[in-house]
KOLPAPA-369337 format. One record per residue (C-alpha): x negated, y negated, z. Coordinates in steps of 0.02 Angstrom, whole numbers, plus 50000, padded with zeros to 5 digits. Layout:
N
XYZ ...
# end
This chain:
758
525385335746974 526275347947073 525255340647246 525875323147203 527755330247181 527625336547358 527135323247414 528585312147340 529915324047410 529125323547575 529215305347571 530975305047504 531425316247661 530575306847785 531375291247714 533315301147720 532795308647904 533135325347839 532855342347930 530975341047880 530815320047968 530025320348122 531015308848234 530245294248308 530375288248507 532175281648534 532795294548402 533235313648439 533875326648317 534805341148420 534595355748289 533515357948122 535065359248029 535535341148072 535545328047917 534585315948017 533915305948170 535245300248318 534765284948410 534795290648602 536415287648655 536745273748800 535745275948969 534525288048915 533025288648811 531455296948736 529555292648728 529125307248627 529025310848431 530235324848373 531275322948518 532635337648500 533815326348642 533375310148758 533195310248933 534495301649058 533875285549136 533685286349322 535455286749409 536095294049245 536615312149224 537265323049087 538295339449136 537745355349049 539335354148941 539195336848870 538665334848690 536995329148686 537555312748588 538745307348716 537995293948855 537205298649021 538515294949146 538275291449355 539525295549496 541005281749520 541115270449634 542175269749803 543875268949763 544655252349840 545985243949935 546355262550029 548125258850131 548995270650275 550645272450314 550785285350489 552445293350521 552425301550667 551195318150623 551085312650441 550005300350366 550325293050196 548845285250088 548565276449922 547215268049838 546685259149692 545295266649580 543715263049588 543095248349479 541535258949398 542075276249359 540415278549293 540665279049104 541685295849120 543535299049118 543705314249224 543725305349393 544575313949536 544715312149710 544365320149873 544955317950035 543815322050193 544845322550354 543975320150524 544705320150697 543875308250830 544035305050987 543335321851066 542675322351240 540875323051140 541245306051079 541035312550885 542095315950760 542395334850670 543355340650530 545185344550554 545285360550508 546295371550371 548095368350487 548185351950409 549205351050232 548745340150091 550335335349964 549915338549818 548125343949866 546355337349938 545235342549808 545305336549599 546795325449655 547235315849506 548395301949572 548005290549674 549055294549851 549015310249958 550195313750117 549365324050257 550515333650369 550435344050521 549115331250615 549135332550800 550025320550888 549325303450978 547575308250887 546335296850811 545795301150626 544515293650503 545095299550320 543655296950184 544255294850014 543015299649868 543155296349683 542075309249600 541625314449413 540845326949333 538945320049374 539445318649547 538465334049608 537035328449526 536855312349598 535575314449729 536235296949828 537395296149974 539325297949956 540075281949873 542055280549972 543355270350074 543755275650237 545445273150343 545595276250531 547235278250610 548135285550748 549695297050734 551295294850843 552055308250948 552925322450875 553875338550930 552945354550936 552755365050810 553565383150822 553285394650922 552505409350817 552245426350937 553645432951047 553515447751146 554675459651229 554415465251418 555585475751524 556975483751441 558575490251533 560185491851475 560955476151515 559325464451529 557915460751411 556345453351464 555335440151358 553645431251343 553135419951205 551595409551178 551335392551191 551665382951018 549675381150918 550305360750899 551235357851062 551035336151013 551175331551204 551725342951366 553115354151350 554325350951464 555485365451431 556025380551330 557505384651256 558165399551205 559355405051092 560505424451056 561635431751003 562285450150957 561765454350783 563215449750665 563665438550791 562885421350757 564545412950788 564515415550984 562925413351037 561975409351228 560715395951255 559375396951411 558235383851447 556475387551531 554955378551614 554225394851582 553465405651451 554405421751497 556035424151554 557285441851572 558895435951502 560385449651596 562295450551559 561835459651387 562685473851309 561915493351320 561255499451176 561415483451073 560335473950963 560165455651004 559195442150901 558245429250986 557485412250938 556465399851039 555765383151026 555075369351142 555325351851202 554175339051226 554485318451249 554765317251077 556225329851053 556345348850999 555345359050898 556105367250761 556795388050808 555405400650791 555925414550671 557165428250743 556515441350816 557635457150877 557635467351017 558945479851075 559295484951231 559395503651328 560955514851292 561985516151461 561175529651579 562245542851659 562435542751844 561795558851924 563465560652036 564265577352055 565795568752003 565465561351858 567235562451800 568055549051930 566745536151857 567695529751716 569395529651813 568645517851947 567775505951828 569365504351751 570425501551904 568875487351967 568815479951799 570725475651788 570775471451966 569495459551927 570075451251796 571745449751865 571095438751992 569965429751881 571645425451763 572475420751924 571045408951988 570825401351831 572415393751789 572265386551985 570715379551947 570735375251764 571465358551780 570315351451909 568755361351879 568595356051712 568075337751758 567275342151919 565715356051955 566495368652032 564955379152056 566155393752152 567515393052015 566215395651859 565325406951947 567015418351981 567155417451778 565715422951757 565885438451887 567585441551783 566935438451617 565255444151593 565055445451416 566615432251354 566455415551313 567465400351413 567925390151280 569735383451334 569825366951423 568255366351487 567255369751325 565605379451408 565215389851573 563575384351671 562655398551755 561015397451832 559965411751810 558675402551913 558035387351982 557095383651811 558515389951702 560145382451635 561175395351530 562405388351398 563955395851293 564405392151131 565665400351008 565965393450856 565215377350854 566505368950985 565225362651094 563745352051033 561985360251020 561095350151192 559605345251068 559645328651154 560245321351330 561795308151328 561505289851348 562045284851517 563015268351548 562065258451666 563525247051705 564595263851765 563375264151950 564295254852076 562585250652141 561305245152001 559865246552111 560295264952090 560425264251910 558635256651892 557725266551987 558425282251942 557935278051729 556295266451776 555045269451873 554395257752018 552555249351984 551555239952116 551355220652074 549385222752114 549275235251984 549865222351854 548605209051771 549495193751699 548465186351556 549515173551459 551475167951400 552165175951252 553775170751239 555135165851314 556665176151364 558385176951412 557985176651587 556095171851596 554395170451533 553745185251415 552085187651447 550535198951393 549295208351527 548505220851595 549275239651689 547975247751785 549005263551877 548125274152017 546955287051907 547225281051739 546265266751610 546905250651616 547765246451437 548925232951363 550665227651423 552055215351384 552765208951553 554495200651565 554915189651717 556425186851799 556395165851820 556525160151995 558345153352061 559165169651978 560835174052037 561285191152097 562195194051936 560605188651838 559535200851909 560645215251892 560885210351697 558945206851694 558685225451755 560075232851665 559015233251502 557735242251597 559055255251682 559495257151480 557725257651402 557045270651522 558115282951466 557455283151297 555855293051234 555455291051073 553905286250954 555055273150852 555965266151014 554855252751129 554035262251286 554615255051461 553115256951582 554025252951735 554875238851848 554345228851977 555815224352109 555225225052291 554045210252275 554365191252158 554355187352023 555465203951965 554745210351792 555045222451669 553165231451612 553235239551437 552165242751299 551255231051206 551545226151029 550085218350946 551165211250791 552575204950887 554385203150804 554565210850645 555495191750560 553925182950613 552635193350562 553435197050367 553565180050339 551615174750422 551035189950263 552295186650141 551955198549989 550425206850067 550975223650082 551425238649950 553155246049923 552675260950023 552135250650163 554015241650167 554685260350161 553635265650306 554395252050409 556045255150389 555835274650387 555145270550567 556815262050623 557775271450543 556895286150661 557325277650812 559125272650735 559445290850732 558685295250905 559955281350983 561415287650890 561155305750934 561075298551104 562765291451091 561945273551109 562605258350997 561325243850983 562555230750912 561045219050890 560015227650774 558865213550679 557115211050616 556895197850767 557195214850891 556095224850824 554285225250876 552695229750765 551085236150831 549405233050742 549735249950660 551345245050566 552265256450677 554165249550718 555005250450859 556775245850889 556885234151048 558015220951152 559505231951207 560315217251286 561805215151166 562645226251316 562635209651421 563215193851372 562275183551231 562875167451279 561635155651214 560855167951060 560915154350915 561215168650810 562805173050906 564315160850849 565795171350860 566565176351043 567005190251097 567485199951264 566795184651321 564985187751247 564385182651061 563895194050921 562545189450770 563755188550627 562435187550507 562075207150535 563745212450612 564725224350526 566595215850467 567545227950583 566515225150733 566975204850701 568535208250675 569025223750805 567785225250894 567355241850837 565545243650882 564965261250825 563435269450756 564135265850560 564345245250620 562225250850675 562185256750493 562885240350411 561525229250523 560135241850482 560525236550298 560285219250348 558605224750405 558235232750268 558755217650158 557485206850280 556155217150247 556015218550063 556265200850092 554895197950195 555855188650327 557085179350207 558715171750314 560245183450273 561485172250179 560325159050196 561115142150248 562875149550235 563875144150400 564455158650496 566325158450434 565785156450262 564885172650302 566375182250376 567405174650239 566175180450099 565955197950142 567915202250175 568235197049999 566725209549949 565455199249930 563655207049964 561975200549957 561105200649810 559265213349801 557765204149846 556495199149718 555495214749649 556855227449753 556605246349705 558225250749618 558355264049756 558035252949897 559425242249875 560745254049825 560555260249987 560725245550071 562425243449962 562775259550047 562485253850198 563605240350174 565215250250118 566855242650196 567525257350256 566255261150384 566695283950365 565835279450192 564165272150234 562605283150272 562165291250460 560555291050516 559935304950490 560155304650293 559425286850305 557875294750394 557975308850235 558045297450091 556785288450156 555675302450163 555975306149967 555495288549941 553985289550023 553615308349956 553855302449783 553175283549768 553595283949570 555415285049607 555065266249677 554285259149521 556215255749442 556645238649491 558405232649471 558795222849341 558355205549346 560055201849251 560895208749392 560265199849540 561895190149548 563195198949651 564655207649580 565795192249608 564655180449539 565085176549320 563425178849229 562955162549165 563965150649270 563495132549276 562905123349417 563815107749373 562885095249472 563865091649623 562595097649750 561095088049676 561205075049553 559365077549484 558365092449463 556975082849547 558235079949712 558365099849722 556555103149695 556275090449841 557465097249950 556685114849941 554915106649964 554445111049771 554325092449726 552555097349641 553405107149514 554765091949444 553715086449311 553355105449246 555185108449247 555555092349155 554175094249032 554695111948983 556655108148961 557485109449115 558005095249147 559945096049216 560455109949352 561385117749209 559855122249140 559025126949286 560335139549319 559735151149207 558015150349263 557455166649299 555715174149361 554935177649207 555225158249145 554345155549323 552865163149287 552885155649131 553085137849214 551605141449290 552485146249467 551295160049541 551345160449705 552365174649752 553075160449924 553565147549786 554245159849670 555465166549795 556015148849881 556405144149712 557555161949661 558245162049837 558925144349830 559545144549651 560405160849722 561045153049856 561885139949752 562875153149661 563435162049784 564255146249858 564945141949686 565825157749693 566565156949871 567065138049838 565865134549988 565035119349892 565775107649778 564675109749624 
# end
């Protein structure tokens, strides 16, 4: 019958789940037109008959533009691991995703900055001055670099993974948080510069204070020059914020750039800004036509005598201050430029400013003071008190021994100065007995220290030498000598970490050099490391005799030098310059990525200077960036006008650490054997007659019977090892792994230079 037919087709279509089914609980058809039920996808559900989409379970969402058939998804989890690295203003982080990203693939991050430390005890944002590279919202990857911090500031930096449910999420924020504190910095520049007074020969100025002055300014300095002109140009310097500069031209336009100066060096120029002075004014005499004659006849007069004077005085005022003589030049000369013999003219406008000359670049820009030879004062008292400053014993807390020194106990304690917080110091001693000459070489590293200022250079807090014992107060470092503390966390920190370390001495490498200072002892064991990972270069003794550094085997000028780290010229001249600096810092470098390793391992000290005069170099640490140690091959160039300065260490550092990918290329495992070592040479078994004896002798005796069980079971064999087969051996410990590399390294390296008989 025509009932019983509609019935049958309603049953077929109930039993097909088409468009006429009514879909049962745990089923949902989205549209009419849909062919049949969908089970509720993953995390949600439905309770209801004819269900046209299932609900999310609770902590499950569904954005407004996901398909109803895809799965209810929740907010990821806190990303993890979160690691800083702080240069100076800039701070550095990466992370490792979160574990749960919530079921989603469009995670991205976000990056919350906070400053703390305010007088209110709580922390607030940071504002829109600070810059986040590439960005702080919908980051992708997983680092950011924030620049433009303020200086010796405490932040908290909250790192959120979020999704595209994360709005909806009702529960509290899910991220990592990392608290550091940023180093000093120069100011930023100075933005607003107005013009005063303006008379024909004189321009007045004021400027603002910089928005990011990073510490106290200390002075100004300011910088013209006639438009068109840039080659001769004037330099003031200021404790002030205005200043009229005189001895300009009428009716001429002058360009003008300031910056300041705090502890930790200049700020960069403000932008020019240009000003132009009146046009000469005509004197209201009745007999105006005599003016020009007279001027004349003065001027030539004038300079007549100045010529005269000056070739009197040139030879002696040139080496001496004669405050009359420049000051005569400059009454001849207004508006011209000394530049023979004695290079620059000082004139002092006032107390608070020193004017400079310079025309075309012969005399160096005074961006930094020169280092002053301690050893020069015929009285060293004079020395140290003039570059440290004197602290009372009773304001000094002795807690425990550190170390020891050349001349003493090292110790760690306690500085509580008249008006300020007591706070951490490390104390050195001056043992009792000293001899006169002891003491004077015991405060001679403080006469040198306390003339440096600088974030990557260790802070000298004072001296005490009017009571006994005689110390030397600086800052304290929590992590002690770089060496020791790389090999106590051997393979615990990232690449970037590694590069922030050495960016950090590099930064005080440079600050020395543009001092004019040469270290001569630059090593991992001299510099210090606080609990922030911050560097600092340290020990400036090397200008005093190392007699009984074991690290110091080769005389010379009666002292020793650390041949391990000493460029071959220095050994063998005794050319100690900023480029034989350059050579150690790639020692440093090598010690690092290393994580402490001995350079040249057990190599005696002539084998050493033998080695690396007939080229030989040592070979990139295990798991090296590519870039890494091809700079430290630059570093290690023979002729020392080839290797790096500091400053374009300090730069290539900073593309390192701007673009981390650029370390991911390793070098080549095949080519971890230096340039004079043949590829595949045997061993021979000369130096060990068993594989078990070396294994032993390194302290790997556990891993004989692997080795012997998987084939290797001669040092010929064993020579071809390589880190990949140690892995596969079953070698994971990243300790073992390198002992291991690093000895069967060693043992080519002293095949090559005949050092061994193998």
């Amino acid at each position: 019958t025509d009932d019983q037919s509609r019935m049958n087709i309603c049953w077929k279509n109930l039993v097909s789940g088409s468009s006429l089914a009514v879909c049962r609980p745990g089923f949902f058809k989205a549209s009419p037109q849909s062919p049949s039920c969908s089970k509720c996808p993953p995390h949600s559900y439905t309770h209801e008959e004819a269900s046209t989409s299932c609900l999310c379970e609770e902590h499950y969402f569904r954005r407004e533009s996901d398909p109803p058939t895809m799965a209810c998804t929740r907010p990821p989890s806190a990303p993890r691991n979160a690691i800083s690295n702080v240069n100076e203003t800039s701070v550095f982080l990466e992370w490792i995703p979160p574990a749960d990203t919530g079921g989603r693939k469009d995670v991205s991050y976000y990056i919350a900055c906070k400053k703390c430390g305010s007088p209110s005890g709580l922390c607030e944002a940071c504002g829109s001055h600070v810059r986040y590279l590439p960005q702080q919202i919908g980051l992708k990857n997983t680092s950011v670099m924030m620049v433009d911090l303020l200086a010796h500031t405490n932040y908290t930096f909250e790192i959120e993974a979020v999704n595209g449910v994360s709005d909806q999420s009702p529960a509290a924020r899910q991220y990592v948080a990392v608290n550091v504190t940023t180093n000093q910095a120069a100011p930023s520049p100075i933005s607003i510069v107005k013009k005063g007074k303006i008379a024909k020969n004189s321009i007045s100025l004021s400027w603002q204070e910089p928005d990011r002055p990073n510490g106290i300014i200390l002075e100004y300095e300011i910088k013209y020059f006639e438009k068109d002109q840039e080659t001769s140009y004037t330099i003031i310097k200021s404790k002030k914020t205005k200043i009229t500069v005189n001895g300009l031209k009428p009716a001429s336009t002058y360009i003008f750039q300031i910056r300041a100066r705090t502890a930790a060096g200049y700020g960069g120029f403000s932008r020019r800004f240009e000003f132009e002075t009146s046009p000469v004014s005509v004197a209201a005499s009745s007999d105006q036509s005599q003016i020009p004659i007279i001027a004349v006849s003065v001027t030539v007069g004038v300079i007549l005598l100045a010529v005269v004077i000056g070739f009197l005085l040139s030879g002696s005022c040139c080496n001496h201050d004669c405050g009359w003589a420049s000051s005569l030049r400059a009454v001849a000369y207004p508006s011209l430029i000394w530049s023979v013999r004695c290079g620059y003219s000082k004139a002092k406008q006032d107390p608070e400013e020193e004017k400079m000359h310079f025309h075309n670049g012969h005399i160096k820009l005074p961006g930094l003071r020169t280092y002053i030879d301690p050893h020069t004062y015929e009285d060293p008292n004079q020395a140290v008190h003039e570059f440290a400053k004197e602290i009372e014993a009773s304001c000094i807390t002795i807690e425990r021994v550190i170390g020891a020194g050349e001349f003493g106990e090292v110790c760690s304690g306690r500085l509580k100065l008249p008006g300020k917080r007591e706070f951490p110091v490390a104390i050195k001693t001056l043992k009792v007995g000293y001899t006169e000459k002891q003491r004077r070489d015991f405060l001679g590293e403080a006469s040198i220290m306390g003339q440096f200022d600088h974030p990557n250079i260790i802070h000298l807090e004072g001296v005490v030498t009017k009571s006994k014992p005689v110390m030397i107060v600086t800052e304290y470092m929590e992590n002690g000598s770089l060496d020791t503390f790389l090999k106590k966390n051997d393979g615990q920190f990232t690449v970037i970490q590694l590069v922030g370390m050495l960016r950090g001495i590099a930064s005080g490498m440079k600050y020395l050099s543009d001092m004019g200072y040469v270290h001569r002892d630059l090593a991992a064991r001299n510099i210090l490391i606080n609990s922030n990972l911050v560097c600092k270069v340290s020990d400036f003794g090397l200008s005093r005799v190392l007699e009984d550094d074991p690290e110091a085997a080769y005389t010379t000028r009666g002292g020793k030098i650390p041949i391990r780290w000493t460029a071959p010229e220095a050994i063998a001249f005794r050319k100690f310059t900023s480029a034989s600096d350059v050579w150690s810092y790639g020692i440093v470098m090598w010690e690092v990525v290393s994580y402490g390793e001995r350079p040249y391992w057990e190599m005696t000290n002539q084998d050493v200077i033998k080695a690396v005069e007939e080229g030989y170099r040592l070979p990139n640490p295990m798991d090296c960036p590519a870039a890494l140690y091809q700079l430290m091959l630059d570093c290690w160039q023979k002729d020392r006008n080839s290797r790096p300065k500091f400053d374009e260490i300090v730069s290539m550092l900073d593309k390192l650490i701007r673009n981390p990918s650029s370390l991911k290329t390793l070098v080549n495992a095949s080519s971890r054997v230096s340039n004079l070592l043949v590829e595949h040479s045997p061993l021979g078994s000369g130096a060990y007659r068993s594989v078990g004896e070396w294994l032993e002798a390194i302290k790997m005796g556990r891993y004989t019977e692997i080795f012997m069980e998987n084939g290797y079971s001669s040092m010929d064999a064993v020579a071809q090892v390589t880190l990949e087969d140690l892995r596969r051996l079953g070698v994971t410990l990243v300790g073992h792994q390198k002992k291991i590399m690093s000895s069967l390294q060693e043992m080519k390296v002293q095949l090559v230079n005949g050092m061994v008989p193998l």
